[in-house]
C-alpha positions as CSV (number, residue, x, y, z in Angstrom):
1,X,133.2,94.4,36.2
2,X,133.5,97.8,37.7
3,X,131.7,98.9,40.4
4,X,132.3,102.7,41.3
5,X,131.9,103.5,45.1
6,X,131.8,106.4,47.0
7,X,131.2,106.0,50.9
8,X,129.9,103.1,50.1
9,X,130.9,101.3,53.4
10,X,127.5,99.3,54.0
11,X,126.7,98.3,50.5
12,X,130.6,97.3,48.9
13,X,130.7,93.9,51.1
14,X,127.6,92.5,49.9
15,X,128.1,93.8,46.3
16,X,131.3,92.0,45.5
17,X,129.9,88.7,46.7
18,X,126.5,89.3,45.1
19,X,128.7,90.5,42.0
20,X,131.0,87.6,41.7
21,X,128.4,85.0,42.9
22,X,126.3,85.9,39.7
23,X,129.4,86.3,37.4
24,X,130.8,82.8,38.1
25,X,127.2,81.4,36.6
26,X,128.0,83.3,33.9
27,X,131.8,82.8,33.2
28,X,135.0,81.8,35.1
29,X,137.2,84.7,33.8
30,X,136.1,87.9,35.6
31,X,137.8,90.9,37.7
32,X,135.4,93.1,39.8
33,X,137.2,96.4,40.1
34,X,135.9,98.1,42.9
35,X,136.7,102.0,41.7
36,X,136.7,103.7,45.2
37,X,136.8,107.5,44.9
38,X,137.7,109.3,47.7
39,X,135.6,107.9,50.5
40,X,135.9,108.8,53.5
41,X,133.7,106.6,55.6
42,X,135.9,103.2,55.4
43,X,135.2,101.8,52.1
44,X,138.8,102.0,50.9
45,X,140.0,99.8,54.1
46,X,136.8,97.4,53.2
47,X,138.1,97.3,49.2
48,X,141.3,96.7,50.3
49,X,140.7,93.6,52.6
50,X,138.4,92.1,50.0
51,X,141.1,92.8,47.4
52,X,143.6,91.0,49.7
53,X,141.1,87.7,50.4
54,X,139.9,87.5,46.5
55,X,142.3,86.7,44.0
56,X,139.4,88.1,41.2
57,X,139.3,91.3,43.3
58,X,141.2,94.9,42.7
59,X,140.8,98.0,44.5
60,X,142.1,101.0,42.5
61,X,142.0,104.2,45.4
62,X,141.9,108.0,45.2
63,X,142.6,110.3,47.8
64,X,140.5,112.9,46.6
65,X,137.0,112.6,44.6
66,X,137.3,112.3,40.8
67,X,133.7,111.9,40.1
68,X,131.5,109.4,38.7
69,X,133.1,109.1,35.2
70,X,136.7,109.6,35.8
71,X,136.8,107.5,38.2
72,X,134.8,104.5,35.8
73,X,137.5,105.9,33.0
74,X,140.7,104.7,34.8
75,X,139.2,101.6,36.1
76,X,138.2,100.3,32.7
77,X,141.9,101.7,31.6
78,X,143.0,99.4,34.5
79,X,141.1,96.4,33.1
80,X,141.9,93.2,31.2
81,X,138.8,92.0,29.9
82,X,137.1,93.0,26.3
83,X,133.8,93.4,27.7
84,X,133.8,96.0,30.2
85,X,130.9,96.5,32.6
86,X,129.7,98.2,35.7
87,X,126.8,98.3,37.9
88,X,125.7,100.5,41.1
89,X,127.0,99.2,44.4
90,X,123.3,99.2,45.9
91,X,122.2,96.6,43.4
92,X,119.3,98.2,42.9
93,X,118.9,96.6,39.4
94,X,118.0,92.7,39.7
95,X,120.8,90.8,39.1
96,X,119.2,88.1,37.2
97,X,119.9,90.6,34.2
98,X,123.4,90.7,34.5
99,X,124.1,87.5,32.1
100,X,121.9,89.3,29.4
101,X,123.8,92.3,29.3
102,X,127.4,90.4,29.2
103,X,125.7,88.1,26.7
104,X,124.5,91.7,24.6
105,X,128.1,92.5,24.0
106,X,130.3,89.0,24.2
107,X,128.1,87.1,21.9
108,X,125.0,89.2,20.5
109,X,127.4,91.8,18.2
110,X,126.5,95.0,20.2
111,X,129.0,97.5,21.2
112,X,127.0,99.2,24.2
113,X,124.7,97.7,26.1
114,X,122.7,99.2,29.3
115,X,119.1,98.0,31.4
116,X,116.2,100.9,31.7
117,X,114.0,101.6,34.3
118,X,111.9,103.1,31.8
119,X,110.9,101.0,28.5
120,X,107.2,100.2,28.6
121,X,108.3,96.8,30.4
122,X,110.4,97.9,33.1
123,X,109.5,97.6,36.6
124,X,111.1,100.0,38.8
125,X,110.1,101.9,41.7
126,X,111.1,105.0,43.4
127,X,110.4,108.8,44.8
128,X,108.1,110.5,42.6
129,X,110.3,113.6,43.0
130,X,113.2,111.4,41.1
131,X,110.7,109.8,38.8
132,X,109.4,113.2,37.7
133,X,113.1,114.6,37.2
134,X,114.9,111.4,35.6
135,X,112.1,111.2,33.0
136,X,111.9,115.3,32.7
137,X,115.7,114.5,32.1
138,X,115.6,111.3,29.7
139,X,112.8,113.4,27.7
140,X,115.5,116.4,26.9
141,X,118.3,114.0,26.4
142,X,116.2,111.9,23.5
143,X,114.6,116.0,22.1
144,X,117.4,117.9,21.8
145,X,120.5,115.0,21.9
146,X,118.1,112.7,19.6
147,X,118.7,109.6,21.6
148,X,116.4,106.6,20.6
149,X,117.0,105.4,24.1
150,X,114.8,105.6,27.6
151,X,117.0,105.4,30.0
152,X,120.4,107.0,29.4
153,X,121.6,106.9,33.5
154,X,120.7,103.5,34.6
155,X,124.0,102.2,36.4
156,X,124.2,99.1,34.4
157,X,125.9,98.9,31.7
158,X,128.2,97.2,29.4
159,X,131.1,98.1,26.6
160,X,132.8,96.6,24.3
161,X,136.2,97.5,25.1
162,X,137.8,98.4,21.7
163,X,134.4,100.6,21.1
164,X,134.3,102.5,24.4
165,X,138.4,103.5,23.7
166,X,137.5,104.8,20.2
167,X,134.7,106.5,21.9
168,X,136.1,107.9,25.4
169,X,138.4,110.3,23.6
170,X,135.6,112.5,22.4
171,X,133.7,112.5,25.9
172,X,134.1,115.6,28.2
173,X,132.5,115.1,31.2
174,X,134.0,113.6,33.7
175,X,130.7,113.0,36.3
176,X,127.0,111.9,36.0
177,X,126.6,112.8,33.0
178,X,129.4,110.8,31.6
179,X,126.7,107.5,31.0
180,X,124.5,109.8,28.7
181,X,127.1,111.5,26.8
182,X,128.8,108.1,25.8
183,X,125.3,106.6,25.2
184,X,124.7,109.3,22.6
185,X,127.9,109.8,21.1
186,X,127.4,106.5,20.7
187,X,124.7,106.3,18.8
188,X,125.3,109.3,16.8
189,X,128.6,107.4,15.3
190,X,126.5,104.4,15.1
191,X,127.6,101.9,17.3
192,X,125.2,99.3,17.8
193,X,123.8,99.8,21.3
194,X,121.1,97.8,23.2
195,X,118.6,98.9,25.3
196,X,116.5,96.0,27.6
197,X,113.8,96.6,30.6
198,X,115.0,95.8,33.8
199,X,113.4,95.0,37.3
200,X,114.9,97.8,39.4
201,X,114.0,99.0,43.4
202,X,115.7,102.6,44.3
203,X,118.5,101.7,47.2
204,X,117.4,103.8,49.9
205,X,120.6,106.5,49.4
206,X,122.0,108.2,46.7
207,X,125.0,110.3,46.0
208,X,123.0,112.3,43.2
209,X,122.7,116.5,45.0
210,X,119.0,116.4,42.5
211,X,119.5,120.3,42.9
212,X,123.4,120.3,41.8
213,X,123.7,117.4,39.7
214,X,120.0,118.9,37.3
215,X,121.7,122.0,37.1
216,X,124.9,120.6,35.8
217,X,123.2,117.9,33.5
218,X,121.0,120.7,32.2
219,X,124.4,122.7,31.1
220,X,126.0,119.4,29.9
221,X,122.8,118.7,27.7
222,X,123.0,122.2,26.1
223,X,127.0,122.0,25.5
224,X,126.2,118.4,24.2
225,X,123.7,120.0,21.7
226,X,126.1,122.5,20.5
227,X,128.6,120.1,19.8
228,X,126.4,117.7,18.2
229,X,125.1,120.1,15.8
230,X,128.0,122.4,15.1
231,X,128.4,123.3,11.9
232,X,124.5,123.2,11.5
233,X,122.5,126.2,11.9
234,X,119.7,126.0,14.2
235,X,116.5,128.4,13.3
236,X,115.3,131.2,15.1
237,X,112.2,129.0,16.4
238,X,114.6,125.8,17.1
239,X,116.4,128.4,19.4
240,X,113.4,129.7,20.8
241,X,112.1,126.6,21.5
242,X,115.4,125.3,22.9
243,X,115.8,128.4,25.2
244,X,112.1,128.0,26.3
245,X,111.9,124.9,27.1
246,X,115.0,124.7,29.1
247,X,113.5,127.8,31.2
248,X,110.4,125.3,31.8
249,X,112.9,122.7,32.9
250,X,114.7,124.6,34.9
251,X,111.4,125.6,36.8
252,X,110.2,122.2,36.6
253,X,113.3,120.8,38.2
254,X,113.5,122.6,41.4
255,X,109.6,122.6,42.2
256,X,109.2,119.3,42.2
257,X,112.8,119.5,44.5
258,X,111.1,121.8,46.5
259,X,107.6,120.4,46.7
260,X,105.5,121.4,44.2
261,X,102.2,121.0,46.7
262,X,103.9,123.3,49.0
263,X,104.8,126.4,46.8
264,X,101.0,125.8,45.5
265,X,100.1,126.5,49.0
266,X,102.4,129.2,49.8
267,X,100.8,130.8,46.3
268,X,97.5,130.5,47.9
269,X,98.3,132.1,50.9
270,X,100.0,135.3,49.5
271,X,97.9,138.5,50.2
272,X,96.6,139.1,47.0
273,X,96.4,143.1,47.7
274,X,99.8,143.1,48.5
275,X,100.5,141.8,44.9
276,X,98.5,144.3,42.9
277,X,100.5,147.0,45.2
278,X,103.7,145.5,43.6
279,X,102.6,145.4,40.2
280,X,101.1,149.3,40.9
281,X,104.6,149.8,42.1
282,X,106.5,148.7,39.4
283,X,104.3,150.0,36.6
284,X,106.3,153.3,38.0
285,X,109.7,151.9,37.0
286,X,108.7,152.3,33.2
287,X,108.3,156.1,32.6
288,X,111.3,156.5,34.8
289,X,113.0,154.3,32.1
290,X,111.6,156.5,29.7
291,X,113.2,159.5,30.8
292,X,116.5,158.4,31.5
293,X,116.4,157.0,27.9
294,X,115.5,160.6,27.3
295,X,118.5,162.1,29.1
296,X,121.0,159.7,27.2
297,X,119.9,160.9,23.6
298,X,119.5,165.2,24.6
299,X,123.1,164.5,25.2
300,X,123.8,163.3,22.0
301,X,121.6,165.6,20.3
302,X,118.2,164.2,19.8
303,X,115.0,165.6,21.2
304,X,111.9,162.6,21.2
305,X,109.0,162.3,23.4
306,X,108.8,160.8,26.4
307,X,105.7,158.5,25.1
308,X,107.7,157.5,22.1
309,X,110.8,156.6,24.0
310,X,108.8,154.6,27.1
311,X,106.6,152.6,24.5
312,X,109.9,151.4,22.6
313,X,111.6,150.4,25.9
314,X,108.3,148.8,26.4
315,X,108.7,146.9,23.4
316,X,112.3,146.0,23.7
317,X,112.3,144.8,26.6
318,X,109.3,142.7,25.7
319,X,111.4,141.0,23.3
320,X,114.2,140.7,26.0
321,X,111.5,138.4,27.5
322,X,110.6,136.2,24.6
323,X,114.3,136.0,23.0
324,X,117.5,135.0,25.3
325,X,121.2,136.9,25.2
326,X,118.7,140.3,25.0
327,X,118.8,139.8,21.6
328,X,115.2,142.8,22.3
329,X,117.7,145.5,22.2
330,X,117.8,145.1,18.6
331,X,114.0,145.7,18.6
332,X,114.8,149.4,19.9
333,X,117.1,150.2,17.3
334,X,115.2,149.0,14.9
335,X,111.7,151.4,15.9
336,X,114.2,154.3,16.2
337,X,115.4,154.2,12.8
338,X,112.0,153.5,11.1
339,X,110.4,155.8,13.4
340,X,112.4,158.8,13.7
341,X,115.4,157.8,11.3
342,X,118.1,157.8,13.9
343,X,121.3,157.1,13.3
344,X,122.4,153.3,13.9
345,X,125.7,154.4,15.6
346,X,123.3,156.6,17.9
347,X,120.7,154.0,18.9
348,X,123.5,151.3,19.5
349,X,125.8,153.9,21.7
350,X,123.0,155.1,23.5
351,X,120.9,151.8,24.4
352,X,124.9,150.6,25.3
353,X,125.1,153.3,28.2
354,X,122.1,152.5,28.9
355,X,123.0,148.7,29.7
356,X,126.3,149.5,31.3
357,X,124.5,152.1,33.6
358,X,122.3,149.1,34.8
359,X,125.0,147.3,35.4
360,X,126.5,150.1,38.0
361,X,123.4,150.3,39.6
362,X,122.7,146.5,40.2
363,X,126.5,145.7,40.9
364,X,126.3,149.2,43.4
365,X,123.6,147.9,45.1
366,X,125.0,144.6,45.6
367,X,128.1,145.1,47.4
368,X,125.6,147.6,49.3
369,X,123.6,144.7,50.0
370,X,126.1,141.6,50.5
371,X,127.8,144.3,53.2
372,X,124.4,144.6,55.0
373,X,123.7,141.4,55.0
374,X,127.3,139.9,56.0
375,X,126.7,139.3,59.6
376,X,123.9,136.9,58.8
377,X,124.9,135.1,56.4
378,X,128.3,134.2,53.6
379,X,128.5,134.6,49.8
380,X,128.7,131.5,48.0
381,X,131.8,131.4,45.6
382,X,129.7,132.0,42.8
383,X,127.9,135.1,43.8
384,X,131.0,136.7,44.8
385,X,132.6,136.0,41.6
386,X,129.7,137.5,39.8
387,X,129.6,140.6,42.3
388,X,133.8,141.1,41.5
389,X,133.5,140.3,37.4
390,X,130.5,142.9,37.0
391,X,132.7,145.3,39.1
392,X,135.7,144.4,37.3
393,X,134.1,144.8,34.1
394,X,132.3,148.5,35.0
395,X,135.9,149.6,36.1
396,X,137.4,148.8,33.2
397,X,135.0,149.9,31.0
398,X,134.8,153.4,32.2
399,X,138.5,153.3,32.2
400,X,138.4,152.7,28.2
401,X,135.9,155.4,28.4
402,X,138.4,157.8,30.2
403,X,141.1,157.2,28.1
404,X,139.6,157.5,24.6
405,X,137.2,160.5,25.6
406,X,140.6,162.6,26.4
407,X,142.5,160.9,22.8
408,X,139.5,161.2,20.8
409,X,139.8,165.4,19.6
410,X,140.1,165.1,16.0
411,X,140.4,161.9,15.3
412,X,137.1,161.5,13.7
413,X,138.2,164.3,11.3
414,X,141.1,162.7,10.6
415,X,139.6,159.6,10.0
416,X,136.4,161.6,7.9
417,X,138.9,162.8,5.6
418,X,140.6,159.6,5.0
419,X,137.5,158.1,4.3
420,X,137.6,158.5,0.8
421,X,140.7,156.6,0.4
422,X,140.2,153.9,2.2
423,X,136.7,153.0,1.4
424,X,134.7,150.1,3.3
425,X,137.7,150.2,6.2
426,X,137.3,153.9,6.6
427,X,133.9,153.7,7.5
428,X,134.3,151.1,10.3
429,X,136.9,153.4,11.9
430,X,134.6,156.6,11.6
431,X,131.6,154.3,13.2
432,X,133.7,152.8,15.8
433,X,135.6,156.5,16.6
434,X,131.9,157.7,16.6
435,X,130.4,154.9,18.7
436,X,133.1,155.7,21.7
437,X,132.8,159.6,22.0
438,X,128.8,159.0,21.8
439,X,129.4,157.1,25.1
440,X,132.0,159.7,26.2
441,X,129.8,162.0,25.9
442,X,127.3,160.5,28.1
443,X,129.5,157.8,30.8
444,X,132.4,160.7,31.2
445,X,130.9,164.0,32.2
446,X,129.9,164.8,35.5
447,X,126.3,166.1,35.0
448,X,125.6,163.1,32.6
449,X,126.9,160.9,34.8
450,X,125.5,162.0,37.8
451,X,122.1,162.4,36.4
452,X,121.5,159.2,34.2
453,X,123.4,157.1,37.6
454,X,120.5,158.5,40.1
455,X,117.8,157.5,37.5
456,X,119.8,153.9,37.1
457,X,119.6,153.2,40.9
458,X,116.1,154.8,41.3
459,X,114.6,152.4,38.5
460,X,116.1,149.8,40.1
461,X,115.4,150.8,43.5
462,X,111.6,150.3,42.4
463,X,112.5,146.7,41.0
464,X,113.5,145.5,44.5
465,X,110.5,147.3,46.3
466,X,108.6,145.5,44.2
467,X,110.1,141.9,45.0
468,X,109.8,143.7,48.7
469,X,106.5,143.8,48.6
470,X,106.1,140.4,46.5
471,X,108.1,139.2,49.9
472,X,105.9,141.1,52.4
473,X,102.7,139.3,51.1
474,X,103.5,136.5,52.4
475,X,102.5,136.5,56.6
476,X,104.6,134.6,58.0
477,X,108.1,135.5,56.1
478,X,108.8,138.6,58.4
479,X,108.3,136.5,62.0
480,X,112.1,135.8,62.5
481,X,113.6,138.8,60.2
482,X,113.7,142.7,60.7
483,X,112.5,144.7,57.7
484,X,115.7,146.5,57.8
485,X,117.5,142.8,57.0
486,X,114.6,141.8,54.7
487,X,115.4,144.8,52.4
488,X,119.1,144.2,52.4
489,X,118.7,140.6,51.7
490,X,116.7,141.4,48.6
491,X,118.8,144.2,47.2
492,X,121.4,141.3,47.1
493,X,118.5,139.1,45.5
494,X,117.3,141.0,42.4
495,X,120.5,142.4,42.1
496,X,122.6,138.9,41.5
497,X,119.2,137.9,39.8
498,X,119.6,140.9,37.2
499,X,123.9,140.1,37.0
500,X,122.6,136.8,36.1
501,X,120.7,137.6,33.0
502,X,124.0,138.6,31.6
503,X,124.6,134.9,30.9
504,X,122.0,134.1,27.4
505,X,120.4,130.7,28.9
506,X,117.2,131.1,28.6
507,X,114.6,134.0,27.5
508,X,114.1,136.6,29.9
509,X,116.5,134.8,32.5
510,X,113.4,133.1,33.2
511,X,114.8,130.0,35.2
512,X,118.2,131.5,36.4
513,X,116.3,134.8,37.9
514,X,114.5,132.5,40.3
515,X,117.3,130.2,41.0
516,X,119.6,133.3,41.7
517,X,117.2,134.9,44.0
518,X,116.3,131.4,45.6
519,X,119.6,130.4,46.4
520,X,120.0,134.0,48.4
521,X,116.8,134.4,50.2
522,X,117.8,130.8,51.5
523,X,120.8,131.6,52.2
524,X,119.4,134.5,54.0
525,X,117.4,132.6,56.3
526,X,114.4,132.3,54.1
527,X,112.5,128.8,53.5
528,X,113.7,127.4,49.9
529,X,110.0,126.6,49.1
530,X,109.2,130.5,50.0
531,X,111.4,131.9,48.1
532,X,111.1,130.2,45.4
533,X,107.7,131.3,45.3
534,X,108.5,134.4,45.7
535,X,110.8,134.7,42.7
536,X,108.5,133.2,40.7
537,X,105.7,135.8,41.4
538,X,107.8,138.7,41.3
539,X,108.8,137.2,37.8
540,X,105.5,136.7,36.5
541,X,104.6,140.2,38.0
542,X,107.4,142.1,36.3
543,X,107.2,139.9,33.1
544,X,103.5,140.3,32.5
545,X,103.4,144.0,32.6
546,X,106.4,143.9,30.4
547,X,104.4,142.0,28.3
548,X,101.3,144.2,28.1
549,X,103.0,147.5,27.9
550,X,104.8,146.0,24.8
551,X,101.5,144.6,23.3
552,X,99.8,148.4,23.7
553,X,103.3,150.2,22.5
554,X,103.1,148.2,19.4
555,X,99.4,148.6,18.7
556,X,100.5,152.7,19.1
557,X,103.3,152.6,16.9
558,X,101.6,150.4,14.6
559,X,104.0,147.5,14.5
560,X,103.2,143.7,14.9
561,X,105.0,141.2,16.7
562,X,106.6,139.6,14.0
563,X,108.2,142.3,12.9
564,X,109.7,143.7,16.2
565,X,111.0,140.4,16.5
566,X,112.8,139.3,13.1
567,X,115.1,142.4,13.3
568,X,118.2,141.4,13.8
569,X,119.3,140.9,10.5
570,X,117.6,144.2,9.4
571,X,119.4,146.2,12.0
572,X,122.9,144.3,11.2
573,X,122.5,145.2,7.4
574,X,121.5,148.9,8.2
């Protein structure tokens, strides 16, 4: 019997007694390990005096934290029994199962068995706000992992040995959500496991950070997935739906973290003027968009209309919100070439300055920002790695850029005249030789540069006015901060929201936009609740116009949804 503890310094006493108490009605050979992981309160001198006074007692230390399922790894390495168990220090599950779940794996031919708090005959009782995440949770796990079980993190739990060895080599994580992954690894290699209601009271304390520890099992559920159903090809809508859904989650989680009653309040009390002022605002940002488009493709030779050009941003971009990793771009290249017959090696250069020009903009403005905002406040590790990478990778870029714009002179010519001999490989030199001086062209020159860089950081100058004024609707937000601070803090916001979308989690970023922008305004001195709110309004905002410019560009251009949104195999094969 293992039972993992962590500053568990009030509950380990009475949990070995309780433990061994129960086990000697059950059996006389037992060892109760007590895996101690890097406490720091006094459990490991408490494990060590009951290890000393009880012969059926061992305390296996580590100085520094190992986490939840490393640390339940080398104690059941450490162990001499076949059936290996543990259970949480605080008891919270009613002992009087304990015998059944020994019994499930010693006698009853099951390789895993664990209790749940949430089979139609549990009884268990806790916050609602860890109620509403662990079944939010437990319904993901059994969708997407295709778990037949509840309950996948109920700390008790029982293995037989020779089962859980063949098993542990395939399971990564090393922390909470350790218990689901060997519960459904499990399965999926069909082990027999058991699943039995339990009577279970929540222990007052937890070690579970619900804002750290969702994030992380959210991630882990997702690389589970992958794992799970690599080689298999998942459809377009199973991706959507995947991606959609874990956006919903995401938002789902850290409401009900945050108080769901009080962001509905703080929605209520948002000037409602103020909002409509934002949305005005922003609807500005889109023929801006337009024209730099413009700009990028007069220098490469094409003249188009403004209308034309803003209408298939519109449209892009409104795919960028339905489909993750901005698979929307595609979209754009798409309309161009059935619209005006543009070249594919033109539309993907040109829409690739564009994206690397947003990129300088945002990644300018936030180490504008994170300067300004210094004195009040520290970067988490996180958002300073994101801040140096998008840097990093802007910097190098342009240095690529440099190079080959200055080596490029006539190799294309070369390569054009080769062409003819080297067939299929020819081509994909002249495209990528092609591809790079379009950029040149564009990211090298002074003028180019100069002009399409002060359009960049005046569109996006608009989208942080915008979450300004989102910001400013709210009454009581500027009491204890200065305008001048406010605006700094959310040029660091929206800007480390927008380097976020770079990761494809979910469609549009939704979910990691509001958590990036969250996580800042509270570091910045801004109630969590607040700005949570706040990002998910100036989401909405930006998403819905998005939305409706796209709907009116494609009634325009005379496209459907479908279509606009099935073209990435069209545009790959053109």
């Amino acid at each position: 019997m293992v039972l993992p503890a962590y500053n568990e310094a009030a509950n380990i006493d009475k949990a070995v007694l309780v433990t061994a108490e129960t086990l000697f009605k059950i059996t006389d050979r037992f060892e109760i390990i007590i895996a101690e992981d890097g406490s720091t309160d006094g459990t490991d001198r408490i494990a060590s005096r009951l290890a000393e006074q009880y012969v059926y007692v061992v305390h296996l230390h580590s100085d520094k934290r190992q986490g939840r399922g490393k640390a339940l790894n080398r104690a059941f390495k450490a162990a001499s029994g076949e059936v290996l168990c543990y259970i949480d220090v605080d008891l919270a599950t009613d002992m009087k199962y304990l015998e059944k779940l020994i019994r499930a794996v010693s006698t009853d031919g099951y390789d895993f068995a664990t209790g749940s708090r949430m089979m139609p005959d549990s009884d268990a009782k806790r916050p609602f706000k860890r109620e509403f995440a662990s079944r939010g949770y437990n319904f993901l796990v059994r969708l997407f992992l295709h778990s037949k079980l509840y309950d996948h993190q109920c700390g008790f739990k029982a293995f037989r040995r020779e089962a859980l060895f063949e098993l542990s080599e395939d399971v990564e994580n090393e922390h909470w959500f350790w218990d689901t992954e060997v519960l459904v690894r499990a399965q999926h290699k069909g082990y027999r496991v058991m699943e039995f209601p339990v009577y279970w009271r929540h222990g007052g304390s937890s070690k579970v950070n619900l804002a750290k520890d969702v994030k992380g099992m959210g991630s882990e559920i997702f690389r589970l997935w992958r794992e799970l159903s690599f080689p298999l090809e998942v459809s377009g809508k199973g991706k959507f739906f995947l991606t959609a859904t874990l956006a919903i989650l995401i938002l789902a989680f850290v409401a009900t973290f945050l108080g769901a009653s009080d962001i509905l309040e703080n929605v209520k009390q948002a000037s409602f003027r103020t909002l409509v002022l934002a949305a005005l605002v922003y609807c500005v940002s889109w023929p801006l968009r337009g024209v730099r488009f413009q700009q990028i493709l007069n220098r490469l030779g094409n003249q188009y209309g403004l209308r034309f050009l803003t209408g298939s941003i519109f449209i892009s971009q409104s795919a960028n919100v339905i489909l993750p990793a901005r698979i929307g771009d595609l979209s754009r290249m798409y309309i161009l070439k059935k619209s005006k017959d543009l070249a594919f090696t033109t539309s993907f250069s040109s829409i690739t300055v564009e994206r690397v020009f947003d990129i300088v903009a945002i990644t300018s403005i936030a180490i504008l920002a994170s300067s300004g905002a210094a004195s009040r406040f520290e970067l988490d590790p996180w958002m300073e790695s994101l801040i140096r990478l998008s840097g990093l990778a802007v910097v190098l870029f342009f240095s690529i850029i440099f190079i080959v714009s200055f080596r490029e002179g006539n190799t294309r010519k070369r390569l054009e005249m080769e062409n003819s001999q080297n067939g299929f490989s020819g081509k994909i030199k002249i495209f990528a030789s092609t591809f790079l001086h379009q950029i040149s062209v564009v990211a090298v020159r002074p003028s180019s540069f100069l002009a399409v860089t002060a359009s960049s950081l005046l569109i996006w100058g608009i989208d942080i006015f915008t979450c300004f004024l989102v910001l400013k609707s709210f009454p009581t937000v500027g009491e204890s901060l200065s305008s001048t601070y406010m605006i700094s803090l959310i040029f660091l916001a929206v800007a480390l929201g927008n380097i976020a979308k770079i990761f494809p989690i979910t469609p549009g970023a939704i979910g990691t936009y509001e958590v990036a922008l969250t996580a800042v305004f509270g570091l910045g001195g801004i109630k969590p609740e607040i700005g949570f709110t706040v990002a998910v309004l100036d989401h909405i905002i930006k998403n819905s116009i998005t939305l409706i410019g796209g709907g009116l560009a494609l009634s325009e251009l005379g496209l459907r949804w479908r279509e606009v949104l099935c073209t990435d195999k069209d545009v790959l094969k053109g």
